[in-house]
SEKE-411274 format. One line per 5 residues: their letters; for each residue x, y, z of N, C-alpha, C, CB. Coordinates in nm, 2 decimals, padded with zeros to 4 digits, always signed. Each point is the difference from the previous one (the first is absolute). Glycine has a CB too. Layout:
A	X,Y,Z,X,Y,Z,X,Y,Z,X,Y,Z; ...
END
This chain:
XXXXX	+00.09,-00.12,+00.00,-00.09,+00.12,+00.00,+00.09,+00.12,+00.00,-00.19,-00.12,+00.12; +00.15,+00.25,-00.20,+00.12,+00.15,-00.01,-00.04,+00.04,+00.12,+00.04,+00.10,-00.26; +00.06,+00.04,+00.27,-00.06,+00.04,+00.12,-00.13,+00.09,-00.03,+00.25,-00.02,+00.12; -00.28,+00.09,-00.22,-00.11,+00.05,-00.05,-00.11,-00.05,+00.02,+00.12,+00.07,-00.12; -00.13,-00.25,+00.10,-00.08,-00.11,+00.07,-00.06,+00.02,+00.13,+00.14,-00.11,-00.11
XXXXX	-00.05,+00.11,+00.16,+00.01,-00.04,+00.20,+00.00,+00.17,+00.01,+00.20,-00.28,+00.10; -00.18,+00.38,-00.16,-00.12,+00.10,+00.04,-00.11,+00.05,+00.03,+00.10,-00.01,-00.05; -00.13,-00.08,-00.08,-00.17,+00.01,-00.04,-00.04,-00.13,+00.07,+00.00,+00.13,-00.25; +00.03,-00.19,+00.34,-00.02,-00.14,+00.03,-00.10,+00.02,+00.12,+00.26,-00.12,-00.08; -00.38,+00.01,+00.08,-00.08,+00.03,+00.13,-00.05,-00.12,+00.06,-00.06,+00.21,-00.07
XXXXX	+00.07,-00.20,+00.21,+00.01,-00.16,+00.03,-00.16,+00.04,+00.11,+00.36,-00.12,+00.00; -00.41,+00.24,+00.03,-00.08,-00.02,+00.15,-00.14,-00.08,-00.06,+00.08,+00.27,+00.15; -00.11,-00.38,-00.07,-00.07,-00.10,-00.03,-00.16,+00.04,-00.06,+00.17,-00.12,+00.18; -00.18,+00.20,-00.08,-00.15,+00.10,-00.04,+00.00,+00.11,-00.12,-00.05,+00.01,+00.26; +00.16,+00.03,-00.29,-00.02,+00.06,-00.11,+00.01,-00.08,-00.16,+00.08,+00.19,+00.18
XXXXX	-00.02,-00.30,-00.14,-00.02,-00.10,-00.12,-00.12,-00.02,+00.01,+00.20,-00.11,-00.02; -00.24,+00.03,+00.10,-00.14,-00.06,+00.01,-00.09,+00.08,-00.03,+00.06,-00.13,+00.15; -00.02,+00.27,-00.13,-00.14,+00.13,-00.02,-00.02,-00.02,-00.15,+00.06,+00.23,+00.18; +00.07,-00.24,-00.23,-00.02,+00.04,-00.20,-00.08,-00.14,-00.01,+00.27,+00.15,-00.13; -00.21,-00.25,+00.16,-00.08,-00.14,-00.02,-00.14,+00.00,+00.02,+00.19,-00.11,+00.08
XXXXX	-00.25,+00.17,+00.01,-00.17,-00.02,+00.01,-00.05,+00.10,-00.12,-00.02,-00.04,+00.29; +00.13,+00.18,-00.30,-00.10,+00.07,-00.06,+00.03,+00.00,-00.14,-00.04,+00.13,+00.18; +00.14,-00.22,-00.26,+00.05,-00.03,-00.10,-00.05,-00.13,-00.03,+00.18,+00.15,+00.04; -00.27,-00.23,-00.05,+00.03,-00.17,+00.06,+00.01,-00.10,-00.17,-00.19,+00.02,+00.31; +00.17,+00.07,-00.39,+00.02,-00.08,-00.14,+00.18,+00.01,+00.00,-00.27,+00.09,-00.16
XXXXX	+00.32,-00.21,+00.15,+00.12,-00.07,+00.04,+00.05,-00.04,-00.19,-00.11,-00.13,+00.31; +00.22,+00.16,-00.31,+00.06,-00.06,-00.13,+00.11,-00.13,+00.09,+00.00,+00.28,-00.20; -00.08,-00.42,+00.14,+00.08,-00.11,+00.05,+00.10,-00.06,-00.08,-00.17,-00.04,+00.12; +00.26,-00.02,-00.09,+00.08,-00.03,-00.14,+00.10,-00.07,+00.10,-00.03,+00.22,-00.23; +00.01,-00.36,+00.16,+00.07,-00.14,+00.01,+00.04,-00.10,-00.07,-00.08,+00.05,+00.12
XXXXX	+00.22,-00.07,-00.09,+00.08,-00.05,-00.08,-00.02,-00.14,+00.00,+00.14,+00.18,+00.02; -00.10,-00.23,-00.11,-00.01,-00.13,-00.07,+00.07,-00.05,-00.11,-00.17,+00.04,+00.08; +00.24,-00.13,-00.06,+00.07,-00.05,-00.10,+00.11,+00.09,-00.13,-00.20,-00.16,+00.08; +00.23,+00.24,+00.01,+00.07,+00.12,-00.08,-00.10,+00.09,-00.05,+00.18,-00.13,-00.07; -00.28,+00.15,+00.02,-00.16,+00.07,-00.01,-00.05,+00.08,+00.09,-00.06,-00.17,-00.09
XXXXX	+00.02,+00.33,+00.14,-00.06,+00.05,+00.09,-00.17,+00.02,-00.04,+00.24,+00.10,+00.08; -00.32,-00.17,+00.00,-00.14,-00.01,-00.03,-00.07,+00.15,+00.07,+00.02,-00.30,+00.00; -00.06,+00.35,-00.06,-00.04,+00.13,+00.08,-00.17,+00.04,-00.03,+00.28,+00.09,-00.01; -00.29,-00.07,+00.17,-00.15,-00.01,+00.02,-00.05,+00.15,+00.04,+00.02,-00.26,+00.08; -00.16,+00.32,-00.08,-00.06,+00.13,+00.07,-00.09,-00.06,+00.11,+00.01,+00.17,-00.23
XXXXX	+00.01,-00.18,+00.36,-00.10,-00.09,+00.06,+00.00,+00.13,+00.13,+00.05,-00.34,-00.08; -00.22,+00.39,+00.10,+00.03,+00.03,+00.14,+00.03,-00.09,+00.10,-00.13,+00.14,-00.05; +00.23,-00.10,+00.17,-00.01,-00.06,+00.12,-00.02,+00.09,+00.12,+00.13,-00.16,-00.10; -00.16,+00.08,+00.17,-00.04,+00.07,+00.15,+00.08,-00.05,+00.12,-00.24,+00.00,-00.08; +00.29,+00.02,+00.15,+00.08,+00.03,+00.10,-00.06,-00.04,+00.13,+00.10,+00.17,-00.12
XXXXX	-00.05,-00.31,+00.16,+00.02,-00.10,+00.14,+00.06,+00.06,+00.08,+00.02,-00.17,-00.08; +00.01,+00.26,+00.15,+00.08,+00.07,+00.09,+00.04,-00.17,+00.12,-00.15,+00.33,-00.05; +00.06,-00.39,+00.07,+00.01,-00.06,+00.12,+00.07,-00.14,-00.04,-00.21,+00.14,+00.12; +00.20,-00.21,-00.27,+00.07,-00.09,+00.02,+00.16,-00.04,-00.08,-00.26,-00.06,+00.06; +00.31,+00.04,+00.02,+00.16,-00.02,+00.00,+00.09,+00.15,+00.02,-00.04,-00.23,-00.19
XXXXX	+00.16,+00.21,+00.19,+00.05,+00.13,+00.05,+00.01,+00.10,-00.08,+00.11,-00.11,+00.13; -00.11,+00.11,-00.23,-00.04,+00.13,-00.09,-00.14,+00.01,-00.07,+00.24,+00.00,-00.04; -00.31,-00.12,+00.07,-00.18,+00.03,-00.05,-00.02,-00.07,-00.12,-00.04,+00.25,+00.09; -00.04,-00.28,-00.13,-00.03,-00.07,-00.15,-00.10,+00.03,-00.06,+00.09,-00.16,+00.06; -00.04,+00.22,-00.15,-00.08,+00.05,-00.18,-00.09,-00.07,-00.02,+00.17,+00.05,-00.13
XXXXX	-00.28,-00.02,+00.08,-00.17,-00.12,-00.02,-00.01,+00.04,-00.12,-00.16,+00.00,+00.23; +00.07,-00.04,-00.30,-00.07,-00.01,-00.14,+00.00,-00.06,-00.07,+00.00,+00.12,-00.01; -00.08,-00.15,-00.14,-00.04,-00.10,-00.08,+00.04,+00.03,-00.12,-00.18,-00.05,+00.12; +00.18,-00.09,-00.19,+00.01,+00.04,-00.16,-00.09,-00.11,-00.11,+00.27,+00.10,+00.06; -00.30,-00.08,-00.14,-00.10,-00.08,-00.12,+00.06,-00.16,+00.04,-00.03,+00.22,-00.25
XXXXX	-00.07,-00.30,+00.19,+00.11,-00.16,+00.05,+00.03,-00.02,-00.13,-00.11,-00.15,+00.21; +00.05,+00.20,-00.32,+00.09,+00.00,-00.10,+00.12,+00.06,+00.01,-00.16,-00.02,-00.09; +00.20,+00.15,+00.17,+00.14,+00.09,-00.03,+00.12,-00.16,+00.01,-00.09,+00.31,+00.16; +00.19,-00.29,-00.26,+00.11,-00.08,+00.04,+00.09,+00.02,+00.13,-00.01,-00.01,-00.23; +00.02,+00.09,+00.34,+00.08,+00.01,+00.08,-00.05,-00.10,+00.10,+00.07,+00.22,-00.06
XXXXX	-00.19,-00.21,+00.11,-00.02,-00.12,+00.10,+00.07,-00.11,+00.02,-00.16,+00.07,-00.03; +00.16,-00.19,-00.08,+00.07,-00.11,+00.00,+00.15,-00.01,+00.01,-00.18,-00.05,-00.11; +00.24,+00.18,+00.09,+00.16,-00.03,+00.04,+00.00,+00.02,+00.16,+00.13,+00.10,-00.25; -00.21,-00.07,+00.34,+00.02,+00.08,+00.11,+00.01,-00.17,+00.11,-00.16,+00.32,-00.08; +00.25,-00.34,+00.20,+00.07,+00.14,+00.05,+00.08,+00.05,-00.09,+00.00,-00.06,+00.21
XXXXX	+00.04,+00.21,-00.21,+00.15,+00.01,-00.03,-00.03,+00.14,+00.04,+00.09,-00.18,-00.21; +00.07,+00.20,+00.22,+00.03,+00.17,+00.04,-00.05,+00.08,-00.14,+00.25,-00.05,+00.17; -00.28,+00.19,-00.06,-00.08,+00.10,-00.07,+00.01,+00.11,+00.07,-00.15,-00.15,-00.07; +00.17,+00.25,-00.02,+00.02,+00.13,+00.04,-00.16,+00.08,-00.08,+00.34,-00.01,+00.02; -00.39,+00.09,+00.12,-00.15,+00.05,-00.06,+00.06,+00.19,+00.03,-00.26,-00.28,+00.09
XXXXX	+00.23,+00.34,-00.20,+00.07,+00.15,+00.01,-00.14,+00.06,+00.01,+00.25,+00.01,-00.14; -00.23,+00.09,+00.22,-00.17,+00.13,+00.02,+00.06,+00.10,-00.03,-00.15,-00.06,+00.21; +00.08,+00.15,-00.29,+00.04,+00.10,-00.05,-00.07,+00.13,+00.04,+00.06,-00.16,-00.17; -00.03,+00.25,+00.24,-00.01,+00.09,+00.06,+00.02,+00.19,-00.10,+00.07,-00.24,+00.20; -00.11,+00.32,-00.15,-00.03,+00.10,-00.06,+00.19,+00.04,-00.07,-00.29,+00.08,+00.20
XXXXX	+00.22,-00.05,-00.33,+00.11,+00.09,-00.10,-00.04,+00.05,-00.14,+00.17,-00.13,+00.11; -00.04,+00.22,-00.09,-00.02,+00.11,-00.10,+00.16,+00.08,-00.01,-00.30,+00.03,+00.07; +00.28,+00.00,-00.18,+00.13,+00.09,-00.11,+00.00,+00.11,+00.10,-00.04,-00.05,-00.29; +00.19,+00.07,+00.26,+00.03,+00.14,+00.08,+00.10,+00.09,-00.11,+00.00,-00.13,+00.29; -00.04,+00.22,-00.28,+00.04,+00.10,-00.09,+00.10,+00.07,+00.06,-00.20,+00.02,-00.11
XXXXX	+00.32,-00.01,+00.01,+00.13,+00.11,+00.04,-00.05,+00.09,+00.06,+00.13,-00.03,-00.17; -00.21,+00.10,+00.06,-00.03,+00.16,+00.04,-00.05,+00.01,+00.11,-00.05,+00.06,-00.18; +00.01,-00.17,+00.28,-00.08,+00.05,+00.12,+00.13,+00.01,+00.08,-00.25,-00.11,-00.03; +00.37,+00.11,-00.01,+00.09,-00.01,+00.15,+00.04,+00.10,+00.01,+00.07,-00.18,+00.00; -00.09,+00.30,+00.04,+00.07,+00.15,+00.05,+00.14,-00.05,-00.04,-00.17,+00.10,+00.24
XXXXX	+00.25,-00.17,-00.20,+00.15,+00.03,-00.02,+00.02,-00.03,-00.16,+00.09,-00.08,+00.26; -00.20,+00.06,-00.30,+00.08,-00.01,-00.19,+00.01,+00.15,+00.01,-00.13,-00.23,-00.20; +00.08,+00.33,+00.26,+00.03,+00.13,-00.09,+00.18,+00.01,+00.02,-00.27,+00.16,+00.06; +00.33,-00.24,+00.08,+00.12,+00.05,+00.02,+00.12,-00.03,-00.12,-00.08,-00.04,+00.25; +00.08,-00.07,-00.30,+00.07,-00.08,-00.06,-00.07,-00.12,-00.14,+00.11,+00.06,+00.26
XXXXX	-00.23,-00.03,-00.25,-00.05,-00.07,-00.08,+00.02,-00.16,-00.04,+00.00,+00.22,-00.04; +00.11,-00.27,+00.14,+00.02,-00.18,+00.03,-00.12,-00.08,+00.10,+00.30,+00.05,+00.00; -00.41,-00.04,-00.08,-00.11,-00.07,+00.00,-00.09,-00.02,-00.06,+00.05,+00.02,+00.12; -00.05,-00.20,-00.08,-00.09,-00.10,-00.14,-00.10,-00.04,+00.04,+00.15,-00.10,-00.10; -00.26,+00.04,+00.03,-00.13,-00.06,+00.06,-00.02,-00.09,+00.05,-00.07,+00.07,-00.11
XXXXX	+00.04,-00.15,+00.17,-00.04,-00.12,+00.09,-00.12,-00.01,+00.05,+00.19,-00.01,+00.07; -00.18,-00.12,+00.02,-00.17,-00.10,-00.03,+00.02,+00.01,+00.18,-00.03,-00.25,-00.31; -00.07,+00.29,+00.33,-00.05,-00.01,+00.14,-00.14,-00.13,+00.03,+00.08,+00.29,+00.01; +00.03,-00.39,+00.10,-00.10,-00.12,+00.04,-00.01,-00.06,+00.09,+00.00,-00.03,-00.15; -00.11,-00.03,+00.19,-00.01,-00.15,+00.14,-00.03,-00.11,-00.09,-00.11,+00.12,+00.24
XXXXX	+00.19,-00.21,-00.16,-00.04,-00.16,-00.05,+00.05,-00.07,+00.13,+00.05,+00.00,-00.28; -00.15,-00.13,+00.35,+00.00,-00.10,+00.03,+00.06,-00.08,-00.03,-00.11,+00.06,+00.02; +00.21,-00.19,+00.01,+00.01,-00.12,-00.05,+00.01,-00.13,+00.11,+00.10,+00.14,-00.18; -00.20,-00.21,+00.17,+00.00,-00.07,+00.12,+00.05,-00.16,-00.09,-00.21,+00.18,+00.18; +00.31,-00.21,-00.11,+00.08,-00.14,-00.01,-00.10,-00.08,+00.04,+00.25,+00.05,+00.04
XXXXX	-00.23,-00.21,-00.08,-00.04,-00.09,+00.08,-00.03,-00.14,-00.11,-00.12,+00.22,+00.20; +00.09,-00.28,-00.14,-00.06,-00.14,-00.06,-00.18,+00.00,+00.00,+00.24,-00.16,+00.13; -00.28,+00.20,-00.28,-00.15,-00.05,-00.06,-00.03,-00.10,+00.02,+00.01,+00.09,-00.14; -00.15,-00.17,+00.19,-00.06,-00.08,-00.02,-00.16,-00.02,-00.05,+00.19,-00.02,+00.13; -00.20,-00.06,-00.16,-00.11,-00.05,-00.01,-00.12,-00.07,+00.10,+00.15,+00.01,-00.18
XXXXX	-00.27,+00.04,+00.16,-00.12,-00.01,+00.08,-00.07,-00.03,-00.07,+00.02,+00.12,+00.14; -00.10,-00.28,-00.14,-00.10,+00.01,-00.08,-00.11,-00.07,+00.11,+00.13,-00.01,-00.25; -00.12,-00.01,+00.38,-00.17,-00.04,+00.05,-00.07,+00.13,-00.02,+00.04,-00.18,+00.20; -00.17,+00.11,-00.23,-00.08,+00.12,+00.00,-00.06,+00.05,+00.15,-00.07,-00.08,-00.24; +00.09,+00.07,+00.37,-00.06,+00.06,+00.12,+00.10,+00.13,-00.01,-00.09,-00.22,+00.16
XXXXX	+00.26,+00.15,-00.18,+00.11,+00.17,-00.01,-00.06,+00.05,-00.10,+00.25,-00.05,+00.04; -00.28,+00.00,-00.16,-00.01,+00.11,-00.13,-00.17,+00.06,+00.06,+00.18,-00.15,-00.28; -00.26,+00.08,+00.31,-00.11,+00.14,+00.02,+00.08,+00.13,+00.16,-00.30,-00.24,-00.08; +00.38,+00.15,+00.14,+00.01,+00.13,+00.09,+00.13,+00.09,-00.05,-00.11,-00.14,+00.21; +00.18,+00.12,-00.31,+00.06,+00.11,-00.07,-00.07,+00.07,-00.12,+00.19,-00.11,+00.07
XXXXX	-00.34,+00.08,-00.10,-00.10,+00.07,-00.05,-00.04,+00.09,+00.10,-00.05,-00.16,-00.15; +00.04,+00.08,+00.24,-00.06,+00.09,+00.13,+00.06,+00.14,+00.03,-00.03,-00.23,+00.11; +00.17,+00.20,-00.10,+00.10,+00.08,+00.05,-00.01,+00.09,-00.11,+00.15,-00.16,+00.15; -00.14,+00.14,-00.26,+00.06,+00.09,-00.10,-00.11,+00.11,-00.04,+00.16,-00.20,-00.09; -00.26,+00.12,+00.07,-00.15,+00.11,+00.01,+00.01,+00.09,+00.13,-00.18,-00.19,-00.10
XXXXX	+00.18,+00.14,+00.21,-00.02,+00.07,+00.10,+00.08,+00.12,+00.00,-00.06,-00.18,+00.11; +00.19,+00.14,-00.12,+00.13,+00.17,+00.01,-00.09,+00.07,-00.13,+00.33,-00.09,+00.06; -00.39,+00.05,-00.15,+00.02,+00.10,-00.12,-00.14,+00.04,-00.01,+00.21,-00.10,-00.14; -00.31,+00.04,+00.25,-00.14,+00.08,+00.03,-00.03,+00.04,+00.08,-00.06,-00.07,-00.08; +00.13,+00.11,+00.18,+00.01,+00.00,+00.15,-00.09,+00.12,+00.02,+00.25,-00.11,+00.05
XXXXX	-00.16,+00.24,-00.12,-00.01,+00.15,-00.09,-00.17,+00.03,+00.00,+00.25,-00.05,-00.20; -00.26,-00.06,+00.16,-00.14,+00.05,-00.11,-00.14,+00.03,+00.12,+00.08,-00.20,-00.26; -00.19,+00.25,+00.19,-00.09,+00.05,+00.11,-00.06,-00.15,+00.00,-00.05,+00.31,-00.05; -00.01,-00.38,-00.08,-00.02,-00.13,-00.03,+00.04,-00.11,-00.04,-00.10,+00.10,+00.00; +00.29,-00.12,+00.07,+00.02,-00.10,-00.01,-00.03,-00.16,-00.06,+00.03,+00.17,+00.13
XXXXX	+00.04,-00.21,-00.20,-00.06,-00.13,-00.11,+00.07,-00.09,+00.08,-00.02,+00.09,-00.26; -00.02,-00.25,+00.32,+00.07,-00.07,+00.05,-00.05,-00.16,-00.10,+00.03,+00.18,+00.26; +00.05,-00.26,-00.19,+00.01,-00.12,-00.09,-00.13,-00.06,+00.02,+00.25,-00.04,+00.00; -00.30,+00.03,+00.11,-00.12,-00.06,+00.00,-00.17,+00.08,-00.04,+00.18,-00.14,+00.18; -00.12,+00.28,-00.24,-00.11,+00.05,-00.11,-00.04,-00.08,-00.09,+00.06,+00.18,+00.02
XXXXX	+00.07,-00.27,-00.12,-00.05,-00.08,-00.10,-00.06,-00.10,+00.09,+00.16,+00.05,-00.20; -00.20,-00.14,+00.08,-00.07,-00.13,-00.01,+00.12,-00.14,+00.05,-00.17,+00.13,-00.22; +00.11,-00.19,+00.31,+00.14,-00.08,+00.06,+00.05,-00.11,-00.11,-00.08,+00.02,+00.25; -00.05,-00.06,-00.35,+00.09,-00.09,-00.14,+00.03,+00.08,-00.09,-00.10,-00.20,+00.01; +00.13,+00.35,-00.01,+00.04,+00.09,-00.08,+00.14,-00.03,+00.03,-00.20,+00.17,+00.00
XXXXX	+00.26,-00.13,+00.10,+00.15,+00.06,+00.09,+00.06,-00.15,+00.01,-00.10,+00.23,+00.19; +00.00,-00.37,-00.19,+00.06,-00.15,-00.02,+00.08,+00.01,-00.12,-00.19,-00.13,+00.10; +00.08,+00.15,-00.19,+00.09,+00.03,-00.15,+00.12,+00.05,-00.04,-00.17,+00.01,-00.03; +00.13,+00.12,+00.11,+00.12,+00.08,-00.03,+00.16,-00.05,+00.08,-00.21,+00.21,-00.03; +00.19,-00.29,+00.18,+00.06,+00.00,+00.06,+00.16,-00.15,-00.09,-00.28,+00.15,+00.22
XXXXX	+00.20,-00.24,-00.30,+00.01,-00.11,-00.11,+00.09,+00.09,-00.11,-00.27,-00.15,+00.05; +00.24,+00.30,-00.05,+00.08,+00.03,-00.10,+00.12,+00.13,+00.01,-00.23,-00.11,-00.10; +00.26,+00.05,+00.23,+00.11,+00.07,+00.06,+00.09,-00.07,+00.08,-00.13,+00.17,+00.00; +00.27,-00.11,+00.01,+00.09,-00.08,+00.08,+00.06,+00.10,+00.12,+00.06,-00.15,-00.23; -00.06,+00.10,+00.35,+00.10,+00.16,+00.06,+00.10,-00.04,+00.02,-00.12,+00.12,+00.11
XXXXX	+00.19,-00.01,-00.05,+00.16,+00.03,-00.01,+00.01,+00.07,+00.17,+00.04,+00.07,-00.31; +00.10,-00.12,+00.32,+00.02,+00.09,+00.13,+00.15,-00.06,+00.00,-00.26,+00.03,+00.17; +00.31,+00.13,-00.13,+00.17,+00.00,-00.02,+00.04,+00.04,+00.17,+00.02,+00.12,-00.31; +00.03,-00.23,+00.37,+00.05,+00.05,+00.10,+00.14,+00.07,+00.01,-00.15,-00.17,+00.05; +00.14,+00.31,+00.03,+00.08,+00.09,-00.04,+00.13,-00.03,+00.05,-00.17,+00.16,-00.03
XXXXX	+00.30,-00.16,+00.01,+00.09,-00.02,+00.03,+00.12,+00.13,+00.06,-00.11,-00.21,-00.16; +00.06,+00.29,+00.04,+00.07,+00.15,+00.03,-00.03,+00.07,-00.10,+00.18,-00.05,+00.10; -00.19,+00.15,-00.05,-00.07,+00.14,-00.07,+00.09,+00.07,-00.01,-00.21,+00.00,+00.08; +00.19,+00.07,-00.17,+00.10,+00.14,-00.06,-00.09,+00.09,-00.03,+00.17,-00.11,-00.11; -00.14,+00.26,+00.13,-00.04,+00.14,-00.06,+00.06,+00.08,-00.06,-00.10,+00.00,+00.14
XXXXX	+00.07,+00.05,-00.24,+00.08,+00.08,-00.05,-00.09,+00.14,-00.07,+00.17,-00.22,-00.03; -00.13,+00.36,+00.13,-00.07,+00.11,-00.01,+00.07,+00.13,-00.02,-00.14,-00.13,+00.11; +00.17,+00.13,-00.23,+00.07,+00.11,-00.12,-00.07,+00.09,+00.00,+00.09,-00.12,-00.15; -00.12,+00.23,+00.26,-00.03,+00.14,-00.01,+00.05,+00.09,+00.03,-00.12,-00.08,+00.01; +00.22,+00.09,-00.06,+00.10,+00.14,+00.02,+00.10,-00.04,+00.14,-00.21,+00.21,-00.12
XXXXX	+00.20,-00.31,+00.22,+00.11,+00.03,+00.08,+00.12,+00.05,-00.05,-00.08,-00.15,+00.12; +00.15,+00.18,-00.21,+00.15,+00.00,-00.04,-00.04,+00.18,-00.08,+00.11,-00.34,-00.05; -00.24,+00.39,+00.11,+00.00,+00.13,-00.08,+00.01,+00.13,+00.13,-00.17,-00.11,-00.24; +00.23,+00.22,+00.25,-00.01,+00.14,+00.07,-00.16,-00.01,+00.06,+00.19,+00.15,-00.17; -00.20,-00.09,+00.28,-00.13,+00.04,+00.02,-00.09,+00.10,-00.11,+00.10,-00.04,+00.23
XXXXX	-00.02,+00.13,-00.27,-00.03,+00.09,-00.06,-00.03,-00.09,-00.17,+00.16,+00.21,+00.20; -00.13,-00.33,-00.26,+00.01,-00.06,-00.10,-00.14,-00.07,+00.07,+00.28,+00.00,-00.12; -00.28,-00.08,+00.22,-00.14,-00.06,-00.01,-00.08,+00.13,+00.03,+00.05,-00.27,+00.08; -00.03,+00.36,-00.01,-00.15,+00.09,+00.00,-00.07,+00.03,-00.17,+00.12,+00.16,+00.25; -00.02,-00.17,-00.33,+00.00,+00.04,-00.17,-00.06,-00.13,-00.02,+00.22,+00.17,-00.09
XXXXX	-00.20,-00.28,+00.08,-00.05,-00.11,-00.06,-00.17,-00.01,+00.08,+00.29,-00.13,-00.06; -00.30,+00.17,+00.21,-00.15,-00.02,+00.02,-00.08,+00.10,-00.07,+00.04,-00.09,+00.22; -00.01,+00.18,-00.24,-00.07,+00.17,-00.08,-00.01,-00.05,-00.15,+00.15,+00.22,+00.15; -00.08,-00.26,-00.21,+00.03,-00.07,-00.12,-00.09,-00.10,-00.05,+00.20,+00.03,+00.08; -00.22,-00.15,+00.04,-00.10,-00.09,+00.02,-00.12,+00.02,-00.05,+00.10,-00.04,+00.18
XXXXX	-00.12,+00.11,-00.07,-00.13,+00.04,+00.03,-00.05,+00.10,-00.09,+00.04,-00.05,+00.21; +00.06,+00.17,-00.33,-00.08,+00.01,-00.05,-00.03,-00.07,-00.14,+00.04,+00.19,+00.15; -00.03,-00.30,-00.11,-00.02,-00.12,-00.11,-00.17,-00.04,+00.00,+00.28,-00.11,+00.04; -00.32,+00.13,+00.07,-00.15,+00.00,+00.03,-00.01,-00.13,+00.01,-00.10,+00.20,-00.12; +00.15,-00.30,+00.09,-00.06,-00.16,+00.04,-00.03,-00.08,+00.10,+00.10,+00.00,-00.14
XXXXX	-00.15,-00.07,+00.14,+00.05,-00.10,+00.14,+00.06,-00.05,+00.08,-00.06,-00.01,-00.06; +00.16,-00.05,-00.10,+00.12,-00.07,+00.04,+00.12,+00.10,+00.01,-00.10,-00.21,-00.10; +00.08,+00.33,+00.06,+00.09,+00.13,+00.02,-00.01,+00.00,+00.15,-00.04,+00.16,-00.22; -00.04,-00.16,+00.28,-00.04,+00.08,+00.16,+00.01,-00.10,+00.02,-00.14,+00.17,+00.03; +00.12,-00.31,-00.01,+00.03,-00.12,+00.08,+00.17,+00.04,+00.00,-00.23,-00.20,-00.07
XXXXX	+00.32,+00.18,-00.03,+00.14,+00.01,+00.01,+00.03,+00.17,+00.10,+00.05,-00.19,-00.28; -00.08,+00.27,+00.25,-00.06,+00.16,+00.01,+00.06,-00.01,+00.20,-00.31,+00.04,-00.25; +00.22,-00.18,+00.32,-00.01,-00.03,+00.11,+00.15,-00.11,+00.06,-00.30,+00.06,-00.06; +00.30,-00.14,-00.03,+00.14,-00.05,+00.03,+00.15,+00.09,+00.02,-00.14,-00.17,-00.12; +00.08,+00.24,+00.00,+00.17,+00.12,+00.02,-00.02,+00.08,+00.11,+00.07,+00.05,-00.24
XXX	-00.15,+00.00,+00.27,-00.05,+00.08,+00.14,+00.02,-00.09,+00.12,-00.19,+00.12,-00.14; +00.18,-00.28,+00.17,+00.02,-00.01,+00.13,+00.14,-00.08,-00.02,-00.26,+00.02,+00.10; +00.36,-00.01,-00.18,+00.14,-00.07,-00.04,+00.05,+00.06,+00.10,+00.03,-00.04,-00.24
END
């Protein structure tokens, strides 16, 4: 790892885990036979079992990754970014030796993938996974709204997954290595980009 790396490097357990709940569509990608198989699967976050917690979710039972599993797997979460413009750095007026760069967070949680196929786990990682992502709502949708030989069916045409985490890595490229006076320019900058994902990053350089 450079030392530019282990700058930007972030290890506090809650602040990984924060991007993980609110990020939870996971890019998985596992190797095999010299081949990396790479998947988009939400997961959801075990806090309680094993020492770093274990990744939940499903994939088609047609997808091909199921049948190679166990095997090691790295699942990445991708967290707020966005382009950063020279011009926003007050010190280009001094000298003009500055270039553009990519402001970001990413997740990567190590571990060994497996496979789940009884169906009592796979309806309660339906359970689980509906629940975080309706919790929000004024009228909540839960699994046992459908039809119970509805959710049988469906349950026949899914496989789950769960990656017990081994070690986690962060990595959050928002200007630490810039002047105060350079990140105050890149939040102003941000923001007047008007977006979302401007102001989500907008907030990362602000509490670096």
């Amino acid at each position: 790892m450079t030392i530019a790396n282990r700058l930007f490097q972030v290890t506090d357990p809650a602040v990984l885990q924060g991007l993980v709940k609110t990020q939870p569509l996971a890019t998985l990608v596992v190797p095999h036979e010299g081949t990396l198989h790479v998947n988009h699967v939400p997961l959801f976050l075990d806090p309680a079992r094993g020492p770093h917690g274990t990744l939940v979710g499903h994939v088609g039972r047609g997808n091909g990754l199921w049948p190679l599993l166990p095997q090691k797997a790295v699942a990445v979460f991708h967290g707020p970014q966005a382009y950063v413009s020279p011009s926003w750095y007050p010190s280009k007026a001094i000298d003009g030796k500055q270039v553009p760069t990519w402001n970001y967070a990413t997740v990567h949680a190590h571990g060994t993938l497996h496979a789940v196929d009884d169906p009592v786990r796979l309806r309660a990682i339906l359970h689980t996974l509906s629940e975080q992502h309706e919790a929000h709502r004024p009228d909540p949708w839960g699994i046992d709204d459908a039809p119970a030989d509805y959710i049988d069916k469906l349950l026949g045409a899914i496989v789950g997954v769960e990656l017990a985490v081994e070690r986690w890595e962060g990595v959050w490229k928002v200007g630490q290595n810039r002047t105060d006076t350079d990140r105050a320019g890149v939040v102003q900058g941000l923001l007047a980009e008007g977006t979302s994902a401007a102001r989500d990053m907008a907030a990362l350089v602000l509490a670096a």
